[in-house]
N, C-alpha and C positions, 0 to 999 in steps of 0.2 A: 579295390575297384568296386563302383556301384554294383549293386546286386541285379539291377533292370536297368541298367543304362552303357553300353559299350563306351571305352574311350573315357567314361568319369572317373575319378578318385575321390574317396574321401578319407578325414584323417579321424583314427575313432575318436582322439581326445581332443585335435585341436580345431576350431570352428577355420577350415580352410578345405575349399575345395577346386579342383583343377578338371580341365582336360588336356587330353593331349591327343595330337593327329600328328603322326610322322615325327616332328621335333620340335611343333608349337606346343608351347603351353598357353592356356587361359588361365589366369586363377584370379578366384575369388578368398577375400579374407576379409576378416573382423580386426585380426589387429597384427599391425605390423610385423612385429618378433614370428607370427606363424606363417608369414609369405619368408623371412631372411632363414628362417628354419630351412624350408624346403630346398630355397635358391643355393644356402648351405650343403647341403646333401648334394645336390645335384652338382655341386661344381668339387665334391670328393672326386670326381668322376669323369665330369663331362665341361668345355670351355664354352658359357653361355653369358648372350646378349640379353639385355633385361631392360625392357619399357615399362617402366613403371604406371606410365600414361594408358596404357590398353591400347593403345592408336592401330595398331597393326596383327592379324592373326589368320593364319590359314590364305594370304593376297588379300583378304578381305579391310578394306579402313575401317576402322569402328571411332565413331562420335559420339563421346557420351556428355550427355548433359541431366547431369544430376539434381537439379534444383527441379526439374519436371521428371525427373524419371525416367528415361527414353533412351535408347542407344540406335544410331544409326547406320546400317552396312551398306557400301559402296565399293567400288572397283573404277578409283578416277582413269582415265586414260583407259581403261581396258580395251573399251567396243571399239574408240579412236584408234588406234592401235590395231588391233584385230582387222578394223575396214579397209586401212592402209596396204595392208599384207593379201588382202583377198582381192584387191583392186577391184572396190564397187564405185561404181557412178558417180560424177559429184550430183548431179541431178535427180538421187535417187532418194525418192521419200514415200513411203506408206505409214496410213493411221492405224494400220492392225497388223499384224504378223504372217493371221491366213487370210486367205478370203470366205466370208461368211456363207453356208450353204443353207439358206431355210428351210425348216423343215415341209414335209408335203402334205397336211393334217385330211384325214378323210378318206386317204389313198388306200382300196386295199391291199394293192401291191406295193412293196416298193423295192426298187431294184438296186443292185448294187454297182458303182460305179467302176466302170473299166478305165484300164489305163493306158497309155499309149500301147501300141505294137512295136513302135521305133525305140531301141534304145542302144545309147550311148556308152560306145566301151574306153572312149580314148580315157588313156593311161592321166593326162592331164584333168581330164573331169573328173572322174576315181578321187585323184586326190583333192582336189579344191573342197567337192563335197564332204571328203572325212574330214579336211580339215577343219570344214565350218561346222560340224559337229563335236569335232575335240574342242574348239576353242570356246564357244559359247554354253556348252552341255552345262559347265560348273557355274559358268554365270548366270545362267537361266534356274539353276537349282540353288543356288547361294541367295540371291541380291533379285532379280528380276522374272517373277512366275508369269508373268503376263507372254514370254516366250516359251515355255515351257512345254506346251501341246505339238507347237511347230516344231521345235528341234527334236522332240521323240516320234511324230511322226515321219520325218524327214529321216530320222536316225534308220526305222525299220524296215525302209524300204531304198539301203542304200546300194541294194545287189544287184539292182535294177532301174538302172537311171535314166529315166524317161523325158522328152518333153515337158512334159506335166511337173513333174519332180524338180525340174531346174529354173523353172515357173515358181514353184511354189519358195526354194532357197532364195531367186531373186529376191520374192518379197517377203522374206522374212529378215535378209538383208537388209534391204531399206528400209524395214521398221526400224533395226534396229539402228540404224544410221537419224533416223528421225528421230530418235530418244536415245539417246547415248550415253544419259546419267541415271541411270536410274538410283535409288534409296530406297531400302526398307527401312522400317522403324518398330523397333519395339519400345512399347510403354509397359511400365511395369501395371499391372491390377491385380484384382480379387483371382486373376488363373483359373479359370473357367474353361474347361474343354470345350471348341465350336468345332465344328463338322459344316461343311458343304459337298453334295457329291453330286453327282449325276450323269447319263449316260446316252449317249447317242445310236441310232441304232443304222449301222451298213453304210457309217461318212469315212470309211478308209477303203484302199483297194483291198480285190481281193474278196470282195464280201464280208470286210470285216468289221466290226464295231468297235467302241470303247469304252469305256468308262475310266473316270478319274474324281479327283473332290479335293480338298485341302481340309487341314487342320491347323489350326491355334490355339492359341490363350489367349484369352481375352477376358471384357466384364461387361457383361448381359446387362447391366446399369447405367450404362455410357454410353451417347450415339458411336457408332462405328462410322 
């Protein structure tokens, strides 16, 4: 196992390297004979399907196209599927996930939003909402970050389900009903650690703030 990285393996001798999550494997290699090695090994053992192509890993598709370098992750059908099951709107479309709260510049107070008083116990609401948490939580962290604020916000305040709250899963439903394919892409480069953070101050109930940021690799050389 890598020394800093969970879930990696490397082979000391042979230029081949894997992960594994549950009972996928990725692997990478140089030359043939040290992927049939492994495959080798592992079927002293265990009855395994083997894509040679990469196409498939963790629900995840992956597209790779080697002449540029790039591999692409996707989840066809997923969100279609998922909408289906949750019975949203055909008429239902939003441009953004939440609604945007500007900030208040100049203020010297500024206070913290309250949330409804009314809230919702039925046993049918309870579930609809964990479901649309369990379902999108991996997709929004796999394939599509642009969701990602909405379904953790949503997630932290499922003990308590308010007007407000069921406002806010509408429309992060129909976002994602309005973009229902999404693609990441990674291009290989120079691997360059990038950082964006930042932080909000008192836009969640509760009085509470947040901060988040992403990281990649990337190359500081190349328009992004």
């Amino acid at each position: 196992m890598a020394k800093n990285t969970p879930c990696l393996f490397t082979h000391k001798t042979r230029k081949i390297t894997f992960t594994l999550v549950v009972d996928d494997f990725g692997v990478k290699y140089v030359d043939e004979a040290d992927a049939k090695h492994l495959i080798d090994t592992l079927e002293e053992f265990y009855k395994l399907h083997i894509d040679w192509e990469g196409g498939d890993y963790v629900g995840l598709t992956l597209q790779w196209d080697y002449q540029h370098r790039t591999v692409a992750l996707s989840m066809p059908h997923y969100v279609q599927k998922a909408i289906e099951r949750l019975g949203v709107p055909e008429d239902s479309k939003a441009k953004s996930p939440m609604v945007y709260e500007p900030p208040r510049y100049g203020q010297k107070v500024q206070f913290a939003n309250d949330d409804d008083p009314e809230v919702d116990t039925a046993e049918d609401t309870i579930k609809r909402l964990q479901q649309t948490v369990g379902i999108f939580l991996y997709y929004a962290r796999a394939v599509d970050y642009s969701v990602l604020t909405a379904i953790t916000s949503i997630s932290t305040r499922q003990s308590k389900i308010t007007q407000q709250l069921k406002t806010n899963v509408t429309r992060m439903l129909a976002y994602m009903k309005t973009y229902p394919d999404a693609k990441l892409i990674f291009k290989a480069s120079k691997m360059e650690l990038m950082v964006h953070s930042d932080a909000s101050y008192l836009c969640e109930t509760g009085a509470r703030s947040r901060a988040g940021g992403i990281m990649w690799m990337g190359d500081t050389t190349e328009p992004t």
